[in-house]
C-alpha positions, 0 to 999 in steps of 0.5 A: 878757681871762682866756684860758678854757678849756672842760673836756670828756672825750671819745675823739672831737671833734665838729668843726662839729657839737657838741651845742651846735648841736642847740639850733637842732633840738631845743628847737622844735616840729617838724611833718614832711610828707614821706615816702621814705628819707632821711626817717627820718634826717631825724626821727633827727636831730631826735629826738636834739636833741629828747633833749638840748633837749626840743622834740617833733613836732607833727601841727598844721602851725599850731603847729610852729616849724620845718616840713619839706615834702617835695613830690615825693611827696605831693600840695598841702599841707594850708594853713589860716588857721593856717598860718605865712607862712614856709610860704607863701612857701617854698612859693611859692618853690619852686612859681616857681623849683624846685630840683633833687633836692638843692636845698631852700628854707629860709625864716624869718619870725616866728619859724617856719623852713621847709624845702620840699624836692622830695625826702627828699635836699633835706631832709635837706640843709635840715635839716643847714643848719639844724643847722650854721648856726643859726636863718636870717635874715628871708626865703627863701634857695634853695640847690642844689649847682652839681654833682651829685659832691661825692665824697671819695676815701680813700687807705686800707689794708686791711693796714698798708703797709711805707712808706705805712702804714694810710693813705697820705699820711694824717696822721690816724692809721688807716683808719676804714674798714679794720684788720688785712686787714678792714673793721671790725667797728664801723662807729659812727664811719663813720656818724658820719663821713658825718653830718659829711660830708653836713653839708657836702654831700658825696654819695659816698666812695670808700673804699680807695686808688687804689694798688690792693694785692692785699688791697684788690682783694678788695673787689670780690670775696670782701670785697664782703659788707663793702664792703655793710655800710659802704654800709649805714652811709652810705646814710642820709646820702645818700652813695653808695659808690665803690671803687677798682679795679685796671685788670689785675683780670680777670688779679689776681681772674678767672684770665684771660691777660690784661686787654686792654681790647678782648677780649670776655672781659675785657669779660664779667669786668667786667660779672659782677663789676659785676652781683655788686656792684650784687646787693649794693649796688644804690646803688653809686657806680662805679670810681675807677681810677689806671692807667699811673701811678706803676707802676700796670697800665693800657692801656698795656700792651697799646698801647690808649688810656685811652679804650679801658682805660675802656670794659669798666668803663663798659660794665658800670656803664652799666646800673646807673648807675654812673661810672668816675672815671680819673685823668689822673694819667699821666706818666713817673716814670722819666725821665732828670733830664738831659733837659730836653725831657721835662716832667711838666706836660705829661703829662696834656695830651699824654695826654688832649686827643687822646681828648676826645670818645671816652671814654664817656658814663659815664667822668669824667676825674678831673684834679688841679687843677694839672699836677704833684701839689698844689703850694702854688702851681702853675698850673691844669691845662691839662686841665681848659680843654681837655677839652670833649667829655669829662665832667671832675672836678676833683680836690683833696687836703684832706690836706695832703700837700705843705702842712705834713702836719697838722703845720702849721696850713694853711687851703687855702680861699683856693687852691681859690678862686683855682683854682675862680675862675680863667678860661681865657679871660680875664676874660670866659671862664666861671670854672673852677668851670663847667667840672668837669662831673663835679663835685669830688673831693678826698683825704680828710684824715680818720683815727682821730685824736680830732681826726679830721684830726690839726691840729685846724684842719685841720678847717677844709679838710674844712669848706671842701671840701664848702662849695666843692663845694656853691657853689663861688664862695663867699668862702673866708673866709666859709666859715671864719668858718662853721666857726669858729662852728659848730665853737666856738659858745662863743667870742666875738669876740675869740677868733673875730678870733684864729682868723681871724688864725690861719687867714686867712692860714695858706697864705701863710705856708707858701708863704712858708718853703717852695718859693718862686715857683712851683718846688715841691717842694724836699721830702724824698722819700718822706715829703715832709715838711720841706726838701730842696732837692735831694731830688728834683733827680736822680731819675726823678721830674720834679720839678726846680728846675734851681738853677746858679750862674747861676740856677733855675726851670725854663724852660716856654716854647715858644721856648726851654723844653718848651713847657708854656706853649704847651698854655694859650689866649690870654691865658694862653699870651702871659702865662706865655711873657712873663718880664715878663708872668709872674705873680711867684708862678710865674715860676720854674714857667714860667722859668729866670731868673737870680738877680738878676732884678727881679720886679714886686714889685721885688725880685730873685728872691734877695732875695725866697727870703731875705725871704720865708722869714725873714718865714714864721718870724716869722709863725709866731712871731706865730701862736704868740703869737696862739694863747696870748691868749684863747681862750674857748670853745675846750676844753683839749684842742684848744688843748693840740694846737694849742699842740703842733703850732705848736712843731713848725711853729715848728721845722720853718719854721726849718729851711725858712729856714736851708736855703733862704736857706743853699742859694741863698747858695752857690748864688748867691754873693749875699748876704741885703741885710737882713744876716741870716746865713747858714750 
């Protein structure tokens, strides 16, 4: 097959929703009986299809192919003999079984689609299905988010950080909210950023970083005028806006001595400073807060418990509605790498557990999935499990801080499923999914970049993000191959099949040349990007491998480790504590084992650092040749960055294998039995 590429000339990708997919609205008749606010977007949406396919409203409900019926706020629907049957049945449908606010129906027969919505929000959510998805099979399909947050957090700058720059852990270039200490001017790629993300699902952004710098805290105060005008922009999409804000505020913006949670002046501070936010924004989201973290202010400061920190900021958004999301982002990061005792996993757990129950109605507890910072593999947090009188939201990071930067091509779908599908209580225990009451955040990954990720296929983590949120036992799989289509509707099969053999995979194979079993990290500090097997090994930080010449890994257990293990419930406690019954993929998370320990996979725990990372290489390699085959449908530029970035991933996979492999040789003594070299 002739490799072809699709010539465009444009400053901005369009990533799953090209002009392309517009035909599915815009070359049709369109009959819309519906009212609220939503619905102006809703016919904006269909108007600019219209322009570019030529399709028109209609009055007549008879003659329209696709029909979108909102049916909260109006009475019965005017039926005929004319009518179309999808109409009908996706009205009986909803009538039978109705949806929430955000659920909609979405029926097809004879050629007629159907949109039946209890609410303009429903609607707009159909109608972008309709969009990104295409004309929908014979029948009636129900959708309804399985959690009511599906929120993104931004790590973004006003003012250009001295190490972090404009966007921290940001590998998309600037900030599309912020430049020069101020909201931008135009916020045109904002609005086109929400129709992306509302696409897909999502329904509140936070928009700064939760390491509040003393510009950002301004946003709740003299900048709130421009924190309004990117609400302005977001609120036709349906997504409601979030601030981060620092805990010691009423000191850092109100003048007070001190921001002792439990003073009655510290309480009033935050409520006037809510009443003014809510004066300019009346559908403001709420607070991300990261306090007692990383050198961040929080209660600790005055002896008071996180619970306690969060009560002024929840007793002043209760009345408007809003939420505090905290982080339970809570360790030491000035420890003693000599102490053994002491263990970061831990952290969160001994923190949080004790105050289930006492936090507020309107706080969620914000916990990252695992117990250490986004690992290619780590466990799941214990937290989530143990939290049951406490609203919990599960937090990811789509920005590939530890997962190859956007350098790397990195599909992180099949890991949020596996986390998302994992039960606490065994196989009949209800899978973690139902257990983020508070629904899911994630980091965004999104900057000015033409390709707004920086990898363009990294996209496909934005895509796959709201698709979990929304459903989150949905195959990962299937959600790529959505994407795939959406984002290249030109391709054919064999260029489709390229991209899942790309993609499908992609985190295996970073995890196979990187940190190995479990052990995590191994990066340079700072930037985190490439090997350093010792970066981190005698810092504060509490991010060790305890590598000897007799083995690594660190030992978890409670008979002999730091007693992490103990913090899971049957059957997980028996099976991490068991170095037999260990899973192999993080035997050195819970153990310290020596270097020639068997694991189930029959290979010794050397042998596999050695195998593994020289198979990641070739993989990458055999990507490389996938990725110059056919390529129909996809635009030059695209695959001229793919093509870039896959030599960097190349070179920087090679340096993981030469210093891994060499790095446990002289640790180990042991050599490579295929015979590769080392250094």
């Amino acid at each position: 097959m002739m490799t072809s590429h699709r010539k465009v000339s444009r400053a901005e990708h369009p990533t799953w929703l090209p002009k392309e997919s517009s035909r599915n609205l815009g070359d049709k008749r369109v009959h819309i009986a519906a009212t609220g606010p939503l619905v102006e977007t809703v016919r904006s949406e269909f108007r600019r299809a219209m322009r570019l396919f030529g399709g028109s409203f209609v009055e007549k409900i008879g003659d329209a192919e696709i029909v979108v019926i909102v049916t909260g706020d109006q009475g019965p629907v005017g039926l005929d003999d004319e009518t179309p049957a999808a109409v009908h049945e996706a009205l009986a449908a909803h009538a039978s079984e109705p949806v929430s606010a955000e659920g909609y129906f979405l029926a097809n027969r004879d050629s007629v689609s159907v949109i039946v919505a209890a609410t303009d929000r429903g609607a707009l959510y159909g109608v972008l299905d309709l969009l990104r998805s295409g004309e929908p099979g014979s029948g009636t399909r129900r959708e309804e988010p399985a959690h009511a947050i599906r929120m993104l957090d931004h790590w973004d700058n006003m003012t250009v950080h001295p190490v972090m720059g404009a966007v921290e852990r940001g590998y998309s270039g600037d900030s599309i909210f912020f430049a020069d200490g101020e909201v931008r001017r135009d916020l045109d790629r904002v609005s086109r950023y929400a129709r992306l993300l509302a696409s897909v699902g999502i329904n509140r952004v936070a928009i700064n970083n939760v390491n509040v710098h003393s510009t950002e805290a301004r946003l709740l105060t003299d900048k709130l005028p421009d924190v309004a005008r990117i609400a302005d922009v977001l609120r036709p999409w349906g997504i409601r806006l979030h601030l981060s804000v620092n805990f010691a505020s009423p000191t850092l913006l109100g003048g007070l001595a001190s921001a002792d949670p439990l003073l009655p002046a510290v309480h009033e501070w935050w409520r006037q400073a809510t009443d003014r936010v809510y004066d300019s924004i009346p559908d403001f989201g709420g607070y991300v807060v990261k306090a007692d973290s990383e050198g961040q202010p929080g209660p600790f400061t005055y002896g008071r418990t996180h619970a306690e920190g969060a009560e002024p900021l929840a007793v002043a958004l209760a009345p408007h509605g809003g939420i505090v999301h905290w982080r339970a982002f809570v360790y030491d990061h000035r420890q003693d790498w000599r102490d053994r005792s002491t263990d970061r996993a831990k952290a969160a757990f001994d923190h949080f557990v004790p105050l289930d129950g006492k936090f507020a109605d309107n706080v969620v507890v914000q916990v990252k999935h695992g117990p250490m910072d986004f690992q290619v593999r780590e466990p799941v947090s214990t937290v989530i499990g143990a939290l049951t009188k406490t609203t919990v939201a599960v937090e990811f990071q789509v920005t590939q801080e530890y997962t190859g930067q956007q350098k790397h091509v990195c599909y992180l779908g099949p890991a949020w499923s596996e986390i998302l599908r994992f039960r606490f209580g065994g196989s009949d225990a209800a899978p973690l999914a139902s257990l983020a009451t508070g629904g899911f955040v994630a980091v965004s990954n999104v900057g000015t970049d033409e390709f707004w990720t920086g990898h363009p296929l990294a996209q496909s983590n934005l895509y796959a993000f709201g698709r979990l949120s929304w459903e989150p036992l949905a195959d990962s799989i299937e959600i790529l191959d959505e994407w795939i289509r959406a984002t290249f509707p030109d391709t054919d099969d064999g260029t489709r099949a390229a991209l899942h053999a790309v993609l499908d995979s992609s985190w295996a194979t970073y995890e196979k040349y990187t940190a190995p079993l479990g052990v995590g990290f191994m990066v340079r500090p700072g930037h985190h990007y490439g090997p350093d097997v010792d970066g981190y090994e005698y810092t504060p930080w509490g991010t060790y491998h305890f590598a000897d010449r007799d083995g690594v890994g660190v030992d978890r257990t409670q008979t002999t480790g730091t007693g992490f293990a103990g913090q899971y419930p049957s059957p997980w406690r028996a099976r991490y504590e068991s170095l037999a019954e260990c899973p192999d993929e993080l035997v050195l998370f819970f153990h310290h084992v020596p270097y020639d320990h068997v694991l189930h996979s029959g290979s010794s725990v050397i042998q596999h650092i050695y195998d593994t990372h020289a198979d990641g290489v070739e993989d990458v390699a055999r990507l490389q040749g996938i990725w110059a085959g056919p390529t129909q449908g996809i635009d030059s530029a695209t695959h001229a960055r793919v093509t870039q970035l896959l030599v960097e991933q190349l070179r920087s996979a090679g340096e993981w294998n030469d210093q891994i492999r060499t790095y446990f040789f002289r640790k180990s003594g042991l050599a490579d039995a295929g015979g590769r070299p080392h250094f």
